[in-house]
N, C-alpha and C positions, 0 to 999 in steps of 0.2 A: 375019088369018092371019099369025102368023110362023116365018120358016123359020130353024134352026139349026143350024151345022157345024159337029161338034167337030175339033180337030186337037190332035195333039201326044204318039198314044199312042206307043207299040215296044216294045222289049223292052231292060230293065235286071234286072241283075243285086239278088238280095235285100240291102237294104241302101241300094239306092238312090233317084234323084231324079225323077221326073219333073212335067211343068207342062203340065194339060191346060187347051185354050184352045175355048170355045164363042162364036162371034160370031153376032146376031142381025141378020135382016133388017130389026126394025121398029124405025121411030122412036118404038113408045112402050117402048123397052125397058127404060125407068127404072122405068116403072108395073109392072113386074111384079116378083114374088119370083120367085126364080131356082134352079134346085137341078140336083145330079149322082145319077144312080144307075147301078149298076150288074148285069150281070147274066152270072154265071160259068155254063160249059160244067152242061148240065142241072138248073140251078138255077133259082128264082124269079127277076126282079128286084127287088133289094134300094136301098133309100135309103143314100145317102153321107154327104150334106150339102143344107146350103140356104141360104139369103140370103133375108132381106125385102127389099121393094123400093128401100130407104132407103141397106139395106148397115151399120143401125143395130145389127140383129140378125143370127146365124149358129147354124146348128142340125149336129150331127154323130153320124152314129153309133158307137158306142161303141167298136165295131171299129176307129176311125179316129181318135176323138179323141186329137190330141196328134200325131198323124201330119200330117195331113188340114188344108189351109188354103184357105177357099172363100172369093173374094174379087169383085169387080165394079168394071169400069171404064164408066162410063154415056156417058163420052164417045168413046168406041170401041163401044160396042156391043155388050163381049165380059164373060165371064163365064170366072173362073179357079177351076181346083182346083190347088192345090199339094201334091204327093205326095211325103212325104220316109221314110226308113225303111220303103221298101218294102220285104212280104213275097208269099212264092208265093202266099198265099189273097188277096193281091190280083189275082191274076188276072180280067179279065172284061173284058168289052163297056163300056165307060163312055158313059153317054147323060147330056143335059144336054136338061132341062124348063123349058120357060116358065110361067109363071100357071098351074101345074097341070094345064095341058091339050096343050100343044104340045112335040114331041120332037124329038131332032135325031138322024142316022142312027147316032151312035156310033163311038168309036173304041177299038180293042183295046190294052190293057194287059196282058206279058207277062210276068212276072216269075220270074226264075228264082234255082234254090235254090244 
């Protein structure tokens, strides 16, 4: 079982910065790929980004590439999205997954126009 807290969403203005921070409770949090999704007011949840387990690899959605910087620190235990050139249709719920299968509660990104 591993448990995940993201931190680090609010509300910035279009154009802006933010650095969302996902820490894991398990010590095998090296062995897993790592990923962000998101999910806006009556929308699906959509995929962001991702990390293999190495931090060799990094996967983005399209929406995001070039914005969007996903990164991992394995000796902390935390998992970074770096959000620069924020826009309003980034607004949403941002949740951070472990190995595919474990979610963490999410934290809201608000961006305004």
């Amino acid at each position: 079982q591993v448990q995940l807290a993201e931190s680090g969403g609010g509300l910035v203005q279009a154009g802006g910065s933010l650095r969302l921070s996902c820490t894991a409770s398990s010590r095998t949090f090296s062995s897993y790929a790592m990923g962000w999704f998101r999910q806006a007011p009556g929308k699906e949840r959509e995929f962001v980004a991702a990390i293999s387990w190495s931090g060799a690899s990094t996967y983005y959605a399209d929406s995001v590439k070039g914005r969007f910087t996903i990164s991992r620190d394995d000796a902390t235990n935390t998992l970074y999205l770096q959000m620069n050139s924020l826009k309003p249709e980034d607004t949403a719920v941002y949740y951070c997954k472990a190995g595919g299968r474990y979610w963490g509660q999410g934290t809201q990104v608000t961006v305004s126009s």
